[in-house]
CHARMM internal coordinates of N, CA and C (Angstrom, degrees):
IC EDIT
DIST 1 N 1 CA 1.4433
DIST 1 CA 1 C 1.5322
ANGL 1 N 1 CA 1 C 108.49
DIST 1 C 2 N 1.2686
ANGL 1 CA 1 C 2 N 124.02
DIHE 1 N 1 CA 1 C 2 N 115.02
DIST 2 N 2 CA 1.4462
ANGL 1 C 2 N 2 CA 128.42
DIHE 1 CA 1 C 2 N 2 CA 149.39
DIST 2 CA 2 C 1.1578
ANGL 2 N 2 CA 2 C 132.52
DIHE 1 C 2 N 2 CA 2 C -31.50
DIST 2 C 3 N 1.6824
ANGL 2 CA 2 C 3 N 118.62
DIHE 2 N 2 CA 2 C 3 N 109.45
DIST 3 N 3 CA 1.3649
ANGL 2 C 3 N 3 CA 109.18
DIHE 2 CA 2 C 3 N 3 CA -165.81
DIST 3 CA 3 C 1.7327
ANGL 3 N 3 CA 3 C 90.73
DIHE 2 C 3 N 3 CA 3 C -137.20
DIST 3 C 4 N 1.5393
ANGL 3 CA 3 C 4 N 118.66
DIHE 3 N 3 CA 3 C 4 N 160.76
DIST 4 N 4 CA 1.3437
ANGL 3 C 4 N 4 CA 121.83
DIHE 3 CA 3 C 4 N 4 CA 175.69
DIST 4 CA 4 C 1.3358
ANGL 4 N 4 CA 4 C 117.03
DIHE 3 C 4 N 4 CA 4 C -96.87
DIST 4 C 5 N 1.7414
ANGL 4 CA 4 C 5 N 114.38
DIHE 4 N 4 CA 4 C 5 N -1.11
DIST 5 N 5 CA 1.5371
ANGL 4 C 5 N 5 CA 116.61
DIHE 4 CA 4 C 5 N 5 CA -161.58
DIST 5 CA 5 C 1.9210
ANGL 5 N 5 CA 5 C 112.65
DIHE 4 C 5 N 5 CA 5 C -75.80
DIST 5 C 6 N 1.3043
ANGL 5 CA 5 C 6 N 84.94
DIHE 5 N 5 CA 5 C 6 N 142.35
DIST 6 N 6 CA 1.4029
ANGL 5 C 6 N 6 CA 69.21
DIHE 5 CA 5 C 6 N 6 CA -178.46
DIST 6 CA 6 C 1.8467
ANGL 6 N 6 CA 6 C 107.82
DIHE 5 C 6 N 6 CA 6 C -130.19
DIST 6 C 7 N 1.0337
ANGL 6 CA 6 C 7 N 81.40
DIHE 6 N 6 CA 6 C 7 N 27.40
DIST 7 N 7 CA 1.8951
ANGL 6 C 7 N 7 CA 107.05
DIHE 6 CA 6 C 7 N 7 CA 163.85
DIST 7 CA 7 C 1.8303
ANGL 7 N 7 CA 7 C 98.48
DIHE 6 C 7 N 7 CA 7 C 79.87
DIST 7 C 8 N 1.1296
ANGL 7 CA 7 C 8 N 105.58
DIHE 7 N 7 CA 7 C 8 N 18.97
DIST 8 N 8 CA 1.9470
ANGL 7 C 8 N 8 CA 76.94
DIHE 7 CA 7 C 8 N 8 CA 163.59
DIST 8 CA 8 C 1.1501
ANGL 8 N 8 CA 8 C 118.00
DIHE 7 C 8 N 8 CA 8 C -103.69
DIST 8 C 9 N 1.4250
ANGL 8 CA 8 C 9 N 126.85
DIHE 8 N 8 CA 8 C 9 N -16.52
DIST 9 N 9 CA 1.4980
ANGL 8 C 9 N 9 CA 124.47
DIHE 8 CA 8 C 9 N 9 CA 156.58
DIST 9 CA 9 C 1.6669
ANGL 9 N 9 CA 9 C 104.57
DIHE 8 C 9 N 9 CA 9 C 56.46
DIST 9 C 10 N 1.4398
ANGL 9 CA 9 C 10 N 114.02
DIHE 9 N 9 CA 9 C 10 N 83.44
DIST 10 N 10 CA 1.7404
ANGL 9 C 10 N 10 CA 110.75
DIHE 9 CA 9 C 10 N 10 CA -178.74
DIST 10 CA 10 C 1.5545
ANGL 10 N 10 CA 10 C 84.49
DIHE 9 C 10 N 10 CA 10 C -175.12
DIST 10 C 11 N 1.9534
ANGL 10 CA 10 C 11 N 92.21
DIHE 10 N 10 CA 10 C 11 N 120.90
DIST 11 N 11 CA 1.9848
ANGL 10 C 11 N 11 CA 90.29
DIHE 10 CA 10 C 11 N 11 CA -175.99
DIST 11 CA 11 C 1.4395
ANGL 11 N 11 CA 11 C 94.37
DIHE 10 C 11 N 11 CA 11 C -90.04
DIST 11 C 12 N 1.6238
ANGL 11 CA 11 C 12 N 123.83
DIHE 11 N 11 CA 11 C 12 N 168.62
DIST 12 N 12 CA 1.0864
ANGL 11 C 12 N 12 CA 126.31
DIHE 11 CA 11 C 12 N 12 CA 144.47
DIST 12 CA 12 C 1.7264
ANGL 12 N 12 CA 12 C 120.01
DIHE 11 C 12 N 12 CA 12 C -69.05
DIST 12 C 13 N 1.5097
ANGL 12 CA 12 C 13 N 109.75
DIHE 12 N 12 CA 12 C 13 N 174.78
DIST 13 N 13 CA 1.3969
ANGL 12 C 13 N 13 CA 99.93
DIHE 12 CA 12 C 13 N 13 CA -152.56
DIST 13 CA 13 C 1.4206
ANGL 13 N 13 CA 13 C 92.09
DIHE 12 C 13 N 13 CA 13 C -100.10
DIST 13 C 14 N 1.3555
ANGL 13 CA 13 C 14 N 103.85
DIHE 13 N 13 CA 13 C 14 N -21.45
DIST 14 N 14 CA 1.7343
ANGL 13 C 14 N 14 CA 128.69
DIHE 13 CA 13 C 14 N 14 CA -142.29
DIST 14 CA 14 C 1.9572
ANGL 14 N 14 CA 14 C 88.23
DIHE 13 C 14 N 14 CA 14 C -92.07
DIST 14 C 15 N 1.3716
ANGL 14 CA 14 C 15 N 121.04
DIHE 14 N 14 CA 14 C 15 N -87.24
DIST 15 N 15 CA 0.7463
ANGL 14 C 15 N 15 CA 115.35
DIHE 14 CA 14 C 15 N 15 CA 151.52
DIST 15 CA 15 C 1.7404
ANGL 15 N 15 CA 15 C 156.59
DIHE 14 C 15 N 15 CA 15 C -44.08
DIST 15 C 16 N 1.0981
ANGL 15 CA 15 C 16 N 111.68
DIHE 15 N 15 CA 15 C 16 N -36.10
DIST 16 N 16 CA 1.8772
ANGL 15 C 16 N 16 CA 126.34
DIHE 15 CA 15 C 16 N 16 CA 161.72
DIST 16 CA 16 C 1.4221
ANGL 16 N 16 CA 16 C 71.23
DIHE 15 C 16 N 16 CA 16 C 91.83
DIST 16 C 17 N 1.5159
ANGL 16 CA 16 C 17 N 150.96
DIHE 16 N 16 CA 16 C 17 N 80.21
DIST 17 N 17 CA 1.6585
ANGL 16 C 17 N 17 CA 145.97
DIHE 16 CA 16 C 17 N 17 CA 145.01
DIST 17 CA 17 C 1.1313
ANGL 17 N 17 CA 17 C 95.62
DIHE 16 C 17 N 17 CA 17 C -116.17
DIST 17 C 18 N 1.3350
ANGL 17 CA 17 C 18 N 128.66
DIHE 17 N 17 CA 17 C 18 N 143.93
DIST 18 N 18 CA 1.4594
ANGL 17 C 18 N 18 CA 118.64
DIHE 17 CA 17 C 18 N 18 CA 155.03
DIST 18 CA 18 C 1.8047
ANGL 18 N 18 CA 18 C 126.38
DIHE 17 C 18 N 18 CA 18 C -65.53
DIST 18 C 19 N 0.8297
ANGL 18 CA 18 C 19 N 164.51
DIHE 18 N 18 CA 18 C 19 N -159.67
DIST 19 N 19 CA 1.7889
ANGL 18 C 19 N 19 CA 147.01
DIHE 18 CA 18 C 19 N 19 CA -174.36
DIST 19 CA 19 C 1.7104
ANGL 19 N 19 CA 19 C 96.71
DIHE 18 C 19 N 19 CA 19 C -99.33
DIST 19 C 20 N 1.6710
ANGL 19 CA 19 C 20 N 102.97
DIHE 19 N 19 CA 19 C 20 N -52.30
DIST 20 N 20 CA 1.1857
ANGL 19 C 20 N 20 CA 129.42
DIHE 19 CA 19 C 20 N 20 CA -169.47
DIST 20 CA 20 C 1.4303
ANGL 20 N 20 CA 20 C 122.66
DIHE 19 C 20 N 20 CA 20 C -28.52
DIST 20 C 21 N 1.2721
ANGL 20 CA 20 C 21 N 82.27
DIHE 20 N 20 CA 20 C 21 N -70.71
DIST 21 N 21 CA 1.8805
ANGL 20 C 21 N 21 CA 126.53
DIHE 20 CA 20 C 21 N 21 CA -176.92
DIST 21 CA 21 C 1.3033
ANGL 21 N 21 CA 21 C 136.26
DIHE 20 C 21 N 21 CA 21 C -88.76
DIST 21 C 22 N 1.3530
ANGL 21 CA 21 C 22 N 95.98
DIHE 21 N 21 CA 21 C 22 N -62.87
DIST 22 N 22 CA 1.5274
ANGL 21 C 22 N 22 CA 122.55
DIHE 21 CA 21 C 22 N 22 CA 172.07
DIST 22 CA 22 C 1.0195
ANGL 22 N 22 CA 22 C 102.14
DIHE 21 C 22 N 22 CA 22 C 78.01
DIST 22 C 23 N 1.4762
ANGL 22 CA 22 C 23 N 111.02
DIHE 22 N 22 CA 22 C 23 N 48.48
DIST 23 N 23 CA 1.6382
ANGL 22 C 23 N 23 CA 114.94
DIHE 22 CA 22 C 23 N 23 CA 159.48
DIST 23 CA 23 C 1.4346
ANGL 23 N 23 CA 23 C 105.95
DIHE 22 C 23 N 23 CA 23 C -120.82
DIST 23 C 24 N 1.1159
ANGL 23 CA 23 C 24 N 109.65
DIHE 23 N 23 CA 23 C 24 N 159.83
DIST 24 N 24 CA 1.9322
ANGL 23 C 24 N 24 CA 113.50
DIHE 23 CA 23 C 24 N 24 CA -172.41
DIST 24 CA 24 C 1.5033
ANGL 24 N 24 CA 24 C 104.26
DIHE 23 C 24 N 24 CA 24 C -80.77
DIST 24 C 25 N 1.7295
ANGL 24 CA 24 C 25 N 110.14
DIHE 24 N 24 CA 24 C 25 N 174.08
DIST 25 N 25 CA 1.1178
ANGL 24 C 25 N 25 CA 108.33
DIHE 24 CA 24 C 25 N 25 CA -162.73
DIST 25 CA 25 C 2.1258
ANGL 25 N 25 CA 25 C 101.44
DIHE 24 C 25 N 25 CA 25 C -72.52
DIST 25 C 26 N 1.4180
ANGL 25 CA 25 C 26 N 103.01
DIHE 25 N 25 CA 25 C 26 N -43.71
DIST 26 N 26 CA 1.0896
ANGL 25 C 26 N 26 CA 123.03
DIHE 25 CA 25 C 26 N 26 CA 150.41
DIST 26 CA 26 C 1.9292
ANGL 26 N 26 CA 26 C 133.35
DIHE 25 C 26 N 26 CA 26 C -3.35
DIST 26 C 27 N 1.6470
ANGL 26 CA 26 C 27 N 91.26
DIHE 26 N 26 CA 26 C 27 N -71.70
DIST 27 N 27 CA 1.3901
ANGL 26 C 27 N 27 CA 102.35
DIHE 26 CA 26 C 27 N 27 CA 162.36
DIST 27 CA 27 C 1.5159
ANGL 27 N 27 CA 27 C 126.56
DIHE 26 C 27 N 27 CA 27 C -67.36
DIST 27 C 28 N 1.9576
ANGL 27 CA 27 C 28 N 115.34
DIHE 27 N 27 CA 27 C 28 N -41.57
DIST 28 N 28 CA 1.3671
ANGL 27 C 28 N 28 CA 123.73
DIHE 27 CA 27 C 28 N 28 CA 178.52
DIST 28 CA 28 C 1.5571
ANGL 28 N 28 CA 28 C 90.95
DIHE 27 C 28 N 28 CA 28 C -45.80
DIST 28 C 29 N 1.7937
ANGL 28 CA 28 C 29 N 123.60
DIHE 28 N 28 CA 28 C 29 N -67.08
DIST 29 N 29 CA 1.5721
ANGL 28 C 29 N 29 CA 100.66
DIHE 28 CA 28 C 29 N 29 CA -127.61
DIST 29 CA 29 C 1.6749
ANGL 29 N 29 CA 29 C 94.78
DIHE 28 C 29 N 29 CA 29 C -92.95
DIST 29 C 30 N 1.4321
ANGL 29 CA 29 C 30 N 128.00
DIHE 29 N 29 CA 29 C 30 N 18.48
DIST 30 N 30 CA 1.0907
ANGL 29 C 30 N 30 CA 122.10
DIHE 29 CA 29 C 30 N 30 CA 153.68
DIST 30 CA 30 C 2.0252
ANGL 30 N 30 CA 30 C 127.41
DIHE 29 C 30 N 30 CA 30 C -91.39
DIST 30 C 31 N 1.4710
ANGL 30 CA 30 C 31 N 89.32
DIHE 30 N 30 CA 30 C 31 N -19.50
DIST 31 N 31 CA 1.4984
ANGL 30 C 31 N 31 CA 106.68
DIHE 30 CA 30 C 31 N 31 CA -178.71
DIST 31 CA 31 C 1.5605
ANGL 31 N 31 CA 31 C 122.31
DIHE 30 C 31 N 31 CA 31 C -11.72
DIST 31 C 32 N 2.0484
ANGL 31 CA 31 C 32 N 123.36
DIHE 31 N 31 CA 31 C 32 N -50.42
DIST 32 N 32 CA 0.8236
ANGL 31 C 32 N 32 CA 131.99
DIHE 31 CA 31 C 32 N 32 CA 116.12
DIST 32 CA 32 C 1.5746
ANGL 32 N 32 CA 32 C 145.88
DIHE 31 C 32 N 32 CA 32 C 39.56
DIST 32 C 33 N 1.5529
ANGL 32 CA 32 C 33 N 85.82
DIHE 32 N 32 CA 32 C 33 N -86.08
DIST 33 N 33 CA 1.3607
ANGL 32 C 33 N 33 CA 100.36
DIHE 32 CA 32 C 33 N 33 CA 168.96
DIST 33 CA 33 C 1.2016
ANGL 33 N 33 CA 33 C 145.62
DIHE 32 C 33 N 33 CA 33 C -138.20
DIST 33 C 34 N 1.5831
ANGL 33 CA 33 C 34 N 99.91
DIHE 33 N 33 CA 33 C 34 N 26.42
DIST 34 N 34 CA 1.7062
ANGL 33 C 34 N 34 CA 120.32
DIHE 33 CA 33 C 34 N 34 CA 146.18
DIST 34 CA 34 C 1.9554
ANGL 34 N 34 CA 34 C 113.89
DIHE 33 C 34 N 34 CA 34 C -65.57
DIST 34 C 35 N 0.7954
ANGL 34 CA 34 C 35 N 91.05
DIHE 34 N 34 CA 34 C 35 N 179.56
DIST 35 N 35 CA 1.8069
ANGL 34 C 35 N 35 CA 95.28
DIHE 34 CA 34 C 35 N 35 CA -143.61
DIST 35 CA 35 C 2.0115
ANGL 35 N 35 CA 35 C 71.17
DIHE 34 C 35 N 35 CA 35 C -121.52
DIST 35 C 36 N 1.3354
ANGL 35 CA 35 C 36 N 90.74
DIHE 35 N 35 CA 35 C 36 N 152.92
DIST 36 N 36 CA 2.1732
ANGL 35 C 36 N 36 CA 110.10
DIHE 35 CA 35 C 36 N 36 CA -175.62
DIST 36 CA 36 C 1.3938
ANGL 36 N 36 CA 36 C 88.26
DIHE 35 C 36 N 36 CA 36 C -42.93
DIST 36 C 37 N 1.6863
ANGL 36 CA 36 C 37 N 139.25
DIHE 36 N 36 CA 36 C 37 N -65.14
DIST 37 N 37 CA 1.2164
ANGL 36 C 37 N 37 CA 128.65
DIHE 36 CA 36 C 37 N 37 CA -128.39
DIST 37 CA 37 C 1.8247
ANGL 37 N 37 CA 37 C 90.15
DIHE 36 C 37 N 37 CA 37 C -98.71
DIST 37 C 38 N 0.6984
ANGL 37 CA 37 C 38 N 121.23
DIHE 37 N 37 CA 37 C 38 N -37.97
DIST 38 N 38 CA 1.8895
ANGL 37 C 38 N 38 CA 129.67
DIHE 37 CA 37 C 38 N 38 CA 165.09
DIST 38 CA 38 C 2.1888
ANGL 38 N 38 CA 38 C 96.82
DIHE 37 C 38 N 38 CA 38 C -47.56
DIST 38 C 39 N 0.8410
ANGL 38 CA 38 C 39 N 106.24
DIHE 38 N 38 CA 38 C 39 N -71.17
DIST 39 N 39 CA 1.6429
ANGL 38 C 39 N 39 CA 88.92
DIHE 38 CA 38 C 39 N 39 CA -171.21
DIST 39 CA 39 C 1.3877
ANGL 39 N 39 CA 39 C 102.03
DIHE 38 C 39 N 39 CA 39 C -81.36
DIST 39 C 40 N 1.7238
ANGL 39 CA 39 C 40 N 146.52
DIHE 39 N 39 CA 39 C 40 N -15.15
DIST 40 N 40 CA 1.3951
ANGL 39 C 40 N 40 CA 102.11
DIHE 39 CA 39 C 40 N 40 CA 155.28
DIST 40 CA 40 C 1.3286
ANGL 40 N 40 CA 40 C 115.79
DIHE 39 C 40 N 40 CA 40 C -76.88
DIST 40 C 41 N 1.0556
ANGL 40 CA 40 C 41 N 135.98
DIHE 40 N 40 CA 40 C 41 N 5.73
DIST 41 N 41 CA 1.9239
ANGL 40 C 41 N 41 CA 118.90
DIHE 40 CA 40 C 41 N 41 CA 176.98
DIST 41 CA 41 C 1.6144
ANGL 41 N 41 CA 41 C 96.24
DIHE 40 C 41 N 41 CA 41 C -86.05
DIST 41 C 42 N 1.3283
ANGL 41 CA 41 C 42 N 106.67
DIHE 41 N 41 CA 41 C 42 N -18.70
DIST 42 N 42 CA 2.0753
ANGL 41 C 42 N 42 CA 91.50
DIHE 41 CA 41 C 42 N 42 CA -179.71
DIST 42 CA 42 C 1.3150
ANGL 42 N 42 CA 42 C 99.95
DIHE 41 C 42 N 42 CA 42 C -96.83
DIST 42 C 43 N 1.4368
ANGL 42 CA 42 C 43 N 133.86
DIHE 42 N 42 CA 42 C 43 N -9.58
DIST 43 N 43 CA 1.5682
ANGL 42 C 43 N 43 CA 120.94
DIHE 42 CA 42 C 43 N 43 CA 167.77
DIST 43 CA 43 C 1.4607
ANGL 43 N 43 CA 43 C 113.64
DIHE 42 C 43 N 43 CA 43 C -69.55
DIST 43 C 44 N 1.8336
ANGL 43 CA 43 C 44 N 103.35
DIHE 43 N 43 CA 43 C 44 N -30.62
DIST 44 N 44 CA 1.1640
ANGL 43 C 44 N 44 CA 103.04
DIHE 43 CA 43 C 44 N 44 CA -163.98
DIST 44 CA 44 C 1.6293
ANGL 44 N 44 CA 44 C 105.59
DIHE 43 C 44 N 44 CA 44 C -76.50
DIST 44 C 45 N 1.6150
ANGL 44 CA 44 C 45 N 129.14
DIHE 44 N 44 CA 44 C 45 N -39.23
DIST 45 N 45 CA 1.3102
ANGL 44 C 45 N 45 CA 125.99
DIHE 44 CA 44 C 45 N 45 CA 140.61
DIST 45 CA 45 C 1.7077
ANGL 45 N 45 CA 45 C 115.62
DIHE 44 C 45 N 45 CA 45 C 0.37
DIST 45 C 46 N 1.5536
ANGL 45 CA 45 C 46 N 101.28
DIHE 45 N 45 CA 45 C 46 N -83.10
DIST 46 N 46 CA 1.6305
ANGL 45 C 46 N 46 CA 128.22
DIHE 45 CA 45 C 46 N 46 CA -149.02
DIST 46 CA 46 C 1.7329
ANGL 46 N 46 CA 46 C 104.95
DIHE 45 C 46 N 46 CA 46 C -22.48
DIST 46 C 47 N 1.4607
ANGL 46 CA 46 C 47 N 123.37
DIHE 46 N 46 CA 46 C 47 N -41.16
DIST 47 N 47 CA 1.5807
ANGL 46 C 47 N 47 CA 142.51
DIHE 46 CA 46 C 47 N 47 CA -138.27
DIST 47 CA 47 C 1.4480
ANGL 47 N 47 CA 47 C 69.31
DIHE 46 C 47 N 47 CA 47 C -81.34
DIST 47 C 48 N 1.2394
ANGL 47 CA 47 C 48 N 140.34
DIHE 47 N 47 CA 47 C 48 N -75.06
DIST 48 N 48 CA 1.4024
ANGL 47 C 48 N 48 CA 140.03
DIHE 47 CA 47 C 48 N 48 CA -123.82
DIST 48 CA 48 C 2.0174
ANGL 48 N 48 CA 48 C 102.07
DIHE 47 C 48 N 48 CA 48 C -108.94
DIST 48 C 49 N 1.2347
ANGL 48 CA 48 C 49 N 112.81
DIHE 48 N 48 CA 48 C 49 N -0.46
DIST 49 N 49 CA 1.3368
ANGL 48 C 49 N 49 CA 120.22
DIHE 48 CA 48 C 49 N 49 CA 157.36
DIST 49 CA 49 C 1.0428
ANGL 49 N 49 CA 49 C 128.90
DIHE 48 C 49 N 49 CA 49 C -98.21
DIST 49 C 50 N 1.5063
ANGL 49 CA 49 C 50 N 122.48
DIHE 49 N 49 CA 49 C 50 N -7.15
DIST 50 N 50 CA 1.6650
ANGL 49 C 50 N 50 CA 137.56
DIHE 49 CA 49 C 50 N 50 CA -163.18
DIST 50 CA 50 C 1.5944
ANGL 50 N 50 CA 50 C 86.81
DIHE 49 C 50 N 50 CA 50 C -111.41
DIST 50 C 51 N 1.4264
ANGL 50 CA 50 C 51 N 123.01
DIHE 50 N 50 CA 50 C 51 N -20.04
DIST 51 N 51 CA 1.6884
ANGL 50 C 51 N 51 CA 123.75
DIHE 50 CA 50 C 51 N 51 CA -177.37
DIST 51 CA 51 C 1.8490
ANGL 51 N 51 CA 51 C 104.75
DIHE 50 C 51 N 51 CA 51 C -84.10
DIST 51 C 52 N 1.4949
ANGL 51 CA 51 C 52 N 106.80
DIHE 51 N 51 CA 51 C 52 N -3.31
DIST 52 N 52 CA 1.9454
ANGL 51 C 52 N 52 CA 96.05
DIHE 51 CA 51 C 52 N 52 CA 171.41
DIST 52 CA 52 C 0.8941
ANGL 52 N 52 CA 52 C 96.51
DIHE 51 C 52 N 52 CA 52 C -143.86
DIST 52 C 53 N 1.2796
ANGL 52 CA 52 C 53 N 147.73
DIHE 52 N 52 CA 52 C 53 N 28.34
DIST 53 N 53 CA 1.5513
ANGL 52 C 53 N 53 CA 136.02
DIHE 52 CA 52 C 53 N 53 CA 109.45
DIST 53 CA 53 C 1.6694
ANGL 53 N 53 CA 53 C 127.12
DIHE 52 C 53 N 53 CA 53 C -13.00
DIST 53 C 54 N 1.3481
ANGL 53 CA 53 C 54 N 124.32
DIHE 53 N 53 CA 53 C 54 N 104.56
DIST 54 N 54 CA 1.6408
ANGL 53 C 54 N 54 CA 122.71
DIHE 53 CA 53 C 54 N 54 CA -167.39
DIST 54 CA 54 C 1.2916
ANGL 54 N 54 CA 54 C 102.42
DIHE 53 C 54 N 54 CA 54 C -41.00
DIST 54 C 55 N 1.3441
ANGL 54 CA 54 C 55 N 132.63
DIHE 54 N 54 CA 54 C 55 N -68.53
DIST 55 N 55 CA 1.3409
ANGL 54 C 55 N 55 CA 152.86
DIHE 54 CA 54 C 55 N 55 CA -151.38
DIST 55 CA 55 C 1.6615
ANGL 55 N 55 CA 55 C 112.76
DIHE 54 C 55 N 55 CA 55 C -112.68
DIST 55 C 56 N 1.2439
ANGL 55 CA 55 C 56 N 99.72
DIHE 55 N 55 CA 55 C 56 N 170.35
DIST 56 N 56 CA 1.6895
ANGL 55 C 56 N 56 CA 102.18
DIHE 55 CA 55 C 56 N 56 CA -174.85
DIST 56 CA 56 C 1.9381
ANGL 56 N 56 CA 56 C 74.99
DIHE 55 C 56 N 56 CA 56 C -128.12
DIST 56 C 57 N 1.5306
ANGL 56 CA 56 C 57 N 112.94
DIHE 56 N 56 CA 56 C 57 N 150.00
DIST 57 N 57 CA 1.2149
ANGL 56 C 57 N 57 CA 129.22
DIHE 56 CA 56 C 57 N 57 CA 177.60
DIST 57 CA 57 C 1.5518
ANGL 57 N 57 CA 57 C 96.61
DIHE 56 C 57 N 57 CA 57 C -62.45
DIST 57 C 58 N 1.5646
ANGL 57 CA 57 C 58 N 116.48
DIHE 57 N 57 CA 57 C 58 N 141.91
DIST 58 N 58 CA 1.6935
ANGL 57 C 58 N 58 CA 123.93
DIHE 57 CA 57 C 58 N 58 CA 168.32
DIST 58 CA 58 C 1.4193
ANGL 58 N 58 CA 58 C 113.86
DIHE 57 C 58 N 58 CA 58 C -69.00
DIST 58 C 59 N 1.1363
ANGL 58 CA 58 C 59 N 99.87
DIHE 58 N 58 CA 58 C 59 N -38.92
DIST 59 N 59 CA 1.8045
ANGL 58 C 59 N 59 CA 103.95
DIHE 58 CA 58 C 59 N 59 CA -147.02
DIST 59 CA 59 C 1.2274
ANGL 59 N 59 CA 59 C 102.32
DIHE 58 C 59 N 59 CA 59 C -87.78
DIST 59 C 60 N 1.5919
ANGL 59 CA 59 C 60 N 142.27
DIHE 59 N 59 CA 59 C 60 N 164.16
DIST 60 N 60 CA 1.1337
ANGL 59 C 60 N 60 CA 147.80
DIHE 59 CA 59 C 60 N 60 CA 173.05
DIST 60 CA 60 C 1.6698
ANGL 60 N 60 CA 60 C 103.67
DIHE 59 C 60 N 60 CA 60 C -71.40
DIST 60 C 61 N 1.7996
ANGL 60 CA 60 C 61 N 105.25
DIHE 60 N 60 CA 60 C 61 N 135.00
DIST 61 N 61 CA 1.3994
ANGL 60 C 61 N 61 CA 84.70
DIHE 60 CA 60 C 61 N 61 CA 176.66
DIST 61 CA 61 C 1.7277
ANGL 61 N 61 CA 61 C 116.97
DIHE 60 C 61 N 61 CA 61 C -94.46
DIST 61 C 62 N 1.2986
ANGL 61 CA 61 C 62 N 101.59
DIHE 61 N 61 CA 61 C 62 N -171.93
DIST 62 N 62 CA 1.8344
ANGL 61 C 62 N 62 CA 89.91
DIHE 61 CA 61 C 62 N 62 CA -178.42
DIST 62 CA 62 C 1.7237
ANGL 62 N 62 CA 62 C 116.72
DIHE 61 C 62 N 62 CA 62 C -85.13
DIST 62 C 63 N 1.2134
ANGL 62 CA 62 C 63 N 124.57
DIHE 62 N 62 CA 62 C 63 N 5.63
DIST 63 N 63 CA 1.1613
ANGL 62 C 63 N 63 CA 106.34
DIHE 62 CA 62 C 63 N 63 CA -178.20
DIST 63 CA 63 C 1.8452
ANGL 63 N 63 CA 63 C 95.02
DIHE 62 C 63 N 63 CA 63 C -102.03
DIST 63 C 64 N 1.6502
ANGL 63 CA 63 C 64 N 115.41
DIHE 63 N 63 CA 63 C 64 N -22.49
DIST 64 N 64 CA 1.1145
ANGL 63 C 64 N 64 CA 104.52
DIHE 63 CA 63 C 64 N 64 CA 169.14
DIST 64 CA 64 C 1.8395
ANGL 64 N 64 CA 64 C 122.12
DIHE 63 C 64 N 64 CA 64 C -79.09
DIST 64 C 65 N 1.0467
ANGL 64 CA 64 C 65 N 114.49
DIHE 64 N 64 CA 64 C 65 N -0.73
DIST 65 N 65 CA 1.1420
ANGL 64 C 65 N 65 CA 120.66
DIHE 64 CA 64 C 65 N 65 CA 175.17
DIST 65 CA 65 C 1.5588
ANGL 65 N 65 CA 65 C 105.98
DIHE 64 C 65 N 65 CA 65 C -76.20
DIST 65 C 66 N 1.3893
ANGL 65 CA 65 C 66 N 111.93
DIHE 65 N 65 CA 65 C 66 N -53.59
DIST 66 N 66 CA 1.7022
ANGL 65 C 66 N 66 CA 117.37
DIHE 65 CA 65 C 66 N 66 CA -144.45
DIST 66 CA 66 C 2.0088
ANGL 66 N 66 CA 66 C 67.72
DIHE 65 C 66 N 66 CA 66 C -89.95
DIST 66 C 67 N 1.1545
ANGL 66 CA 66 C 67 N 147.28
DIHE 66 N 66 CA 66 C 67 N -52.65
DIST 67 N 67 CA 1.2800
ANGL 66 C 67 N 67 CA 116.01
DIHE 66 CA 66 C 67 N 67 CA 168.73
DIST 67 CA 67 C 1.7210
ANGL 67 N 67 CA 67 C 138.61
DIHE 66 C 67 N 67 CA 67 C -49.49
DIST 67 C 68 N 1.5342
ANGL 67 CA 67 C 68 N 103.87
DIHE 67 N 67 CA 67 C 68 N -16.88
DIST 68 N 68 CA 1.5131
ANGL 67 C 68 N 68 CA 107.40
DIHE 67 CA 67 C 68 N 68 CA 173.17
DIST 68 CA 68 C 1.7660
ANGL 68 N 68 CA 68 C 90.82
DIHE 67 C 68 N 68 CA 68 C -71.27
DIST 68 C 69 N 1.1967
ANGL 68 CA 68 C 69 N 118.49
DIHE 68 N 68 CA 68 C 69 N -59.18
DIST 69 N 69 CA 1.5681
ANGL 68 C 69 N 69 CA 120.02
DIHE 68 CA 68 C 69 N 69 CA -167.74
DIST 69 CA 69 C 1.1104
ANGL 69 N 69 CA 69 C 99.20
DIHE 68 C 69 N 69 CA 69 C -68.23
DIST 69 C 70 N 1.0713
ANGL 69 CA 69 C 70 N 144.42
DIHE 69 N 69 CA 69 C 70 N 38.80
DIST 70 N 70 CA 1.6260
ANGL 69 C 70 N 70 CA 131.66
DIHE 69 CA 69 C 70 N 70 CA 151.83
DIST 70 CA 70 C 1.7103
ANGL 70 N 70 CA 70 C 111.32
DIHE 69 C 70 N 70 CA 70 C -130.15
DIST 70 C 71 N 1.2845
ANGL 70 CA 70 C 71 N 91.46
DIHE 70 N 70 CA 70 C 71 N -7.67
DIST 71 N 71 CA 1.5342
ANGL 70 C 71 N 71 CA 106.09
DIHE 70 CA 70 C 71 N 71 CA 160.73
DIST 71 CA 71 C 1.9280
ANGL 71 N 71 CA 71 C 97.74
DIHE 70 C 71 N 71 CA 71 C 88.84
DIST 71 C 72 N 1.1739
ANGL 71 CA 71 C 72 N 110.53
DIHE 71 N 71 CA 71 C 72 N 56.96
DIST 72 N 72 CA 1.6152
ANGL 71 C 72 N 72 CA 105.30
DIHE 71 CA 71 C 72 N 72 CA -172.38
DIST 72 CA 72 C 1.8601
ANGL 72 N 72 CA 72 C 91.46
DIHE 71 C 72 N 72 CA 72 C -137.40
DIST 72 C 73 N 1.2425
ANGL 72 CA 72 C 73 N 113.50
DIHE 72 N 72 CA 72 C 73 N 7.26
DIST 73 N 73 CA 1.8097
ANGL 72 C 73 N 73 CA 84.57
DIHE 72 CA 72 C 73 N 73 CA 170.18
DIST 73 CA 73 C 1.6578
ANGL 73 N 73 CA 73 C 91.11
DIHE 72 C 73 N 73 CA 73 C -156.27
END
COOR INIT
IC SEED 1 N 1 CA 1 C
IC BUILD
């Protein structure tokens, strides 16, 4: 299943996006059980909701981590 998460999971307060994704908390815990053509029209969203998000997340996330330690970024 196609998913946009990329494990930091933290919404903004301002917007309701998660930093990650930029899908709402809403959309994550249904993710599930939207149907293929239902979650690509909200991926296709994601690009231009993750652009008014206040903040960009600080911390390193974990899939970029366990990719620094595998020697890929």
């Amino acid at each position: 299943m196609e998913s946009p998460c990329i494990l930091v999971c933290s919404i903004d307060m301002v917007t309701g996006y998660c930093f990650g994704c930029g899908r709402t908390q809403a959309e994550i815990g249904a993710w599930t059980l939207y149907t293929s053509e239902e979650r690509r029209a909200i991926m296709a969203e994601l690009p231009a909701r993750l652009a008014t998000v206040e903040r960009k997340p600080r911390r390193e996330t974990r899939r970029a981590r366990m990719a620094r330690e595998r020697g890929e970024a």
